[in-house]
N, C-alpha and C positions, 0 to 999 in steps of 0.2 A: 412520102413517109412522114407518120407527124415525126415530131421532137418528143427526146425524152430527159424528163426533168425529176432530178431529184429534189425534194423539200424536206429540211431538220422540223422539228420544232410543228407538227401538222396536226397536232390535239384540237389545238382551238384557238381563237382570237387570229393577228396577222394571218398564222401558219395555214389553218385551218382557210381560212379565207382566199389564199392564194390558190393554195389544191386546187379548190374547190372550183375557183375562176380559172385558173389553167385549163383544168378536163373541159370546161365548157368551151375553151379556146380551141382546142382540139389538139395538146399536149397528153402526150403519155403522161401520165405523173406517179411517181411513187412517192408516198408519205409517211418521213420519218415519225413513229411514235412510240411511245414508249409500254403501251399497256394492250391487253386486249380488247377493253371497255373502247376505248379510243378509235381503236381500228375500224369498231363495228360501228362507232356513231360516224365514221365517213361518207357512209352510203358507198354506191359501187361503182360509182366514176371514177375512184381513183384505187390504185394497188397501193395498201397499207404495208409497212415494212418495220420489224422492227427496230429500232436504232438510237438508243441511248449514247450521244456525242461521247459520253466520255468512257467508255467502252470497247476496246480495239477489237475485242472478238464479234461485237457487232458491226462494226463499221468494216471491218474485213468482210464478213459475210454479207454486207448490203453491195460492196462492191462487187462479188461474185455474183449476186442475185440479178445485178443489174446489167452489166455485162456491154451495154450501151449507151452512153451519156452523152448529152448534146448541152446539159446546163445545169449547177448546183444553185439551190437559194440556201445558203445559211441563214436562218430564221433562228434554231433554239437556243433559251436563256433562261437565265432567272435574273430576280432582284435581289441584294442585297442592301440593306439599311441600318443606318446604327450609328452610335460616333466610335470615332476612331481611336478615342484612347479607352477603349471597352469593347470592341467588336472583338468577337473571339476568333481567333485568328483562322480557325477550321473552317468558321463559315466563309473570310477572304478568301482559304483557299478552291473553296468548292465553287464562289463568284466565279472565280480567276480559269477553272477547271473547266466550267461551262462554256462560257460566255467565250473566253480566248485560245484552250487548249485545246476544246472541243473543237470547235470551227476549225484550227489549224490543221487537228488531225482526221475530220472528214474529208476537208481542202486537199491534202497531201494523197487521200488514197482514192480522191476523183480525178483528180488531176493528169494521169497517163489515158483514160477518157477520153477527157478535153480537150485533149492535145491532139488526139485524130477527129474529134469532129469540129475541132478550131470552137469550141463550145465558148459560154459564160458561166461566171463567177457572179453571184449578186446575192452579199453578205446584210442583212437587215441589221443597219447601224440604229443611232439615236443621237437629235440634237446635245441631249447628254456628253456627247465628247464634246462639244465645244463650250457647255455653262454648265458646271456642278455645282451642285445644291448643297447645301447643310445636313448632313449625314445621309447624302448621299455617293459617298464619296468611292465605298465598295463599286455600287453597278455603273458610277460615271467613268471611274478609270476604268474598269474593263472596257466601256466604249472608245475610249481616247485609244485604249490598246489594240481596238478591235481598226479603228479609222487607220493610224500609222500601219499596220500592217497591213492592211488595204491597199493601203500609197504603193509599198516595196511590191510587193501582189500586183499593181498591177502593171508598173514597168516589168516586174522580170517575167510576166509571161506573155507579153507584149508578140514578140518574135514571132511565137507560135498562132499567132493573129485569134487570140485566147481573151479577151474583154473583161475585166473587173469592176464590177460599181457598185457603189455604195448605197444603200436606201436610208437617212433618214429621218424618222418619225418624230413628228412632233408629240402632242396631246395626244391621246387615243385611248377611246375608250374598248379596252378589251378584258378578256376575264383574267387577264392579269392584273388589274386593278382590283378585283374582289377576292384575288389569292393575298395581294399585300395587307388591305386591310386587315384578312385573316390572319395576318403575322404579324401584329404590329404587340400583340399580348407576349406570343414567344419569343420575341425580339426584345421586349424587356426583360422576363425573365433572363434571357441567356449572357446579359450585360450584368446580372449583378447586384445587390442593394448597393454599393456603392454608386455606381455607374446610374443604377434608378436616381441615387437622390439628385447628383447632377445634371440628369439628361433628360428625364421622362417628362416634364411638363414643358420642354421644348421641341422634341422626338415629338410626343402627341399633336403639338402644335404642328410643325412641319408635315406629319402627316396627312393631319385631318386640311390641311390646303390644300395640299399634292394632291389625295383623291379627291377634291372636288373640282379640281382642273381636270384631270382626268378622265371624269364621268362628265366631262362636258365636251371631252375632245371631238375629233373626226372618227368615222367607221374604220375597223381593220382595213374595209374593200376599197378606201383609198389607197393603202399600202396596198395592199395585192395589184391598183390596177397600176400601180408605180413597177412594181417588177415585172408586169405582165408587158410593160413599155421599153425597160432595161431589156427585158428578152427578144425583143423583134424590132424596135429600133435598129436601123442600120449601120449608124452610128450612135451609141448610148452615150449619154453624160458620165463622169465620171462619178458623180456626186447628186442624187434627188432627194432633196427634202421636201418630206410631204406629211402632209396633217395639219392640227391647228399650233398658228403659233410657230412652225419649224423654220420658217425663213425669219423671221424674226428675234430669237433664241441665238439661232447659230450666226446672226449677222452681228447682236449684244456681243455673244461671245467674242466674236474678232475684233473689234472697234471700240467698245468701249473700257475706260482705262480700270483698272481690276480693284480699289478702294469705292469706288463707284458703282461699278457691278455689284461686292458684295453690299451695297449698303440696298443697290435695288432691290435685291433678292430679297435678303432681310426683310423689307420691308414686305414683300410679296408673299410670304410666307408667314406672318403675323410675328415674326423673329427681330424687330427693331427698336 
């Protein structure tokens, strides 16, 4: 009997690419999206579903539709960017809503699933939790928040011989990279003339770096083939960083002393 896999976040970029290589692996897959455009651009390998993370009445009825689970990939997110003493606080909360409450609340109503078919967990994290950036401090702590919950996740379901692991990413070039640039205009509006006169020619500068690391990273299909290893490993790692740059980011992050760090960063992002 294949395996059947839920995926968040299966529009496009990572999401999309994981589906895509699971069905070819010979996984059931249904694929959280949010639109009907989305669904149909899936092709027919996979069963489209709809499911907006932060949503309870959908994520209630995707558990009812699904009825059998052998593995959740938490995939969906957004980005947040901006500085911190001008982000307006709706859009923190909507980070915070995706990225951590989302995940928690699909997690929570897969999880009596998982628990009979001794299933996984495999949450698509970002070197992000371990080095933030210069306004990016919205979508790096929801990573940070996204990694410690992971940790407690996956001692407590441990027992239930239930596997949790983390993906990750480094660089990568996905169409989330040409959604941010698309917001880098709304993103000052929504800061402010004040907040412009202090932040915009630094904001523009940080960003226009960020998407050109970015657009140089690795393919989504390294991430996808990262969870499609977390899933049938027989023993998974807890922890896979993969893309460009990911072991190197996250090794900065631990080791080197933090007046340091930020002055590398700085410099890396034409901020020095």
């Amino acid at each position: 009997m294949s395996k059947t896999v839920l995926i968040t976040g299966a529009s496009t970029g990572i999401g999309r690419a994981t589906a895509l290589l699971l069905a070819r692996e010979g996984f059931t897959v249904f694929a959280g999206v949010r639109k009907d455009a989305d669904a149909e651009a899936l092709g027919g390998t996979v069963t489209p579903i709809k499911l907006d993370v932060t949503d309870p009445g959908q994520i209630t009825a995707a558990a009812q539709r699904i009825g059998r689970l052998d593995a959740l990939v938490n995939n969906a997110g957004i980005g947040v960017t901006g500085p911190l003493e001008h982000i307006p606080l709706d859009a923190l909360r909507r980070q915070y809503e995706v990225n951590v409450f989302g995940q928690v609340a699909v997690t929570q109503a897969m999880l009596p699933m998982l628990r009979v078919s001794r299933g996984r967990i495999v949450t698509v994290g970002s070197v992000g939790s371990w080095i933030t950036l210069p306004f990016g401090g919205p979508l790096c702590s929801s990573k940070h928040a996204i990694r410690s919950l992971n940790d407690a996740l996956r001692m407590e379901v441990q027992p239930w011989g239930i596997r949790a692991v983390l993906i990750e990413p480094g660089s990568i070039h996905s169409d989330a990279v040409d959604k941010l640039e698309g917001e880098v205009e709304p993103r000052l509006e929504s800061i402010g003339p004040e907040g412009r006169r202090l932040y915009e020619a630094a904001y523009r500068t940080m960003t226009s770096a960020g998407l050109k690391e970015e657009r140089s990273g690795s393919s989504p299909d390294v991430v996808a083939r990262a969870v499609l290893q977390a899933l049938t490993a027989r023993k998974p790692r807890a922890r896979y960083p993969v893309g460009k740059k990911s072991r190197l980011m996250s090794t900065l992050g631990r080791i080197v002393p933090q007046h340091t760090l930020d002055a590398l960063r700085l410099r890396a992002l034409g901020l020095s």
